[in-house]
N, C-alpha and C positions, 0 to 999 in steps of 0.2 A: 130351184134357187131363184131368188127376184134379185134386181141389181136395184139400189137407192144409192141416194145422196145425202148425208149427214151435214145438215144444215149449221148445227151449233160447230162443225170442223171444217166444215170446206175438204174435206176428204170425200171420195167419189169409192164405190163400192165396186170392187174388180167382179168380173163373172163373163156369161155370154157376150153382153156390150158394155164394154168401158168407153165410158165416157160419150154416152150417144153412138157409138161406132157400132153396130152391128160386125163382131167378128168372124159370124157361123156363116157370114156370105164371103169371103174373102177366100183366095184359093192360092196356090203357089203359081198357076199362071193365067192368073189374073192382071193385068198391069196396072199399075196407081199413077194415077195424073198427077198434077200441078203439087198437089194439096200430100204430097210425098214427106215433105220437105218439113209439114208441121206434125209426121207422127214420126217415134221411135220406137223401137225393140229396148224391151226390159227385161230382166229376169230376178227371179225372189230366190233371196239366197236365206236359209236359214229357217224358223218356225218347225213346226211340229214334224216330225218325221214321216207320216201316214198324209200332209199332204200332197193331192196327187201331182205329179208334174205338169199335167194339162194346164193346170193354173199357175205354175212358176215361169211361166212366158206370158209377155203381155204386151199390146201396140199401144201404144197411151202419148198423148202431147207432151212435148218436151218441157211446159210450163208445171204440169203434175210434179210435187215433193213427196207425196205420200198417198200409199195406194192401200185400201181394206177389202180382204178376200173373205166371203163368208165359208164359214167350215166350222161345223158339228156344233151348233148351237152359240156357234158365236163370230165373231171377226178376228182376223189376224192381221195387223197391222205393219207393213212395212214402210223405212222409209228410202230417199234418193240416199246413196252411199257419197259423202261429201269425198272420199279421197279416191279420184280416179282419175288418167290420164284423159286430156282433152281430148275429145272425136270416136273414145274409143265406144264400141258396139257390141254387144248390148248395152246399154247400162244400167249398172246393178243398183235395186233395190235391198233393204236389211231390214231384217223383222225388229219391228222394236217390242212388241207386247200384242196381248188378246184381250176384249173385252166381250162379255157376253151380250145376249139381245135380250134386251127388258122385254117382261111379257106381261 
């Protein structure tokens, strides 16, 4: 799986690294500096059932509204869920649709 960025959306393509971050080096006791403060915990509620869980968790900047996961010849598009209480964690993402990869 490759990770891009969808230029004509400004949508950033979820996978190994979102968003420039290198995930697969991050560890549970690893400690996160200063720069804490600009990532969040997400989670993808909703989409295809056979997606795997691995990918329904994600660290992404709290500026991100909508995040595309690639899966089985296409994307899966969710977005920020506008009705949630403030501060609360994770914050959930909602699939809004799929589109496929032009070939």
């Amino acid at each position: 799986m490759t990770d891009s960025s969808d230029s004509a959306t400004g949508v950033r393509t979820a996978g190994r690294i979102v968003n420039d971050d290198d995930r697969s080096a991050w560890s549970a006791g690893t400690p996160i500096g200063g720069d804490a403060a600009s990532i969040i915990d997400v989670v993808l509620e909703g989409g295809p059932n056979n997606l795997p869980a691995e990918q329904r968790s994600h660290r992404i900047s709290p500026a991100e509204h909508k995040i595309k996961v690639s899966h089985y010849g296409g994307y899966e598009h969710f977005e920020r869920d506008s009705v949630r209480v403030a501060d609360e964690l994770p914050v959930v993402f909602r699939w809004t649709g799929r589109t496929r990869i032009a070939e």
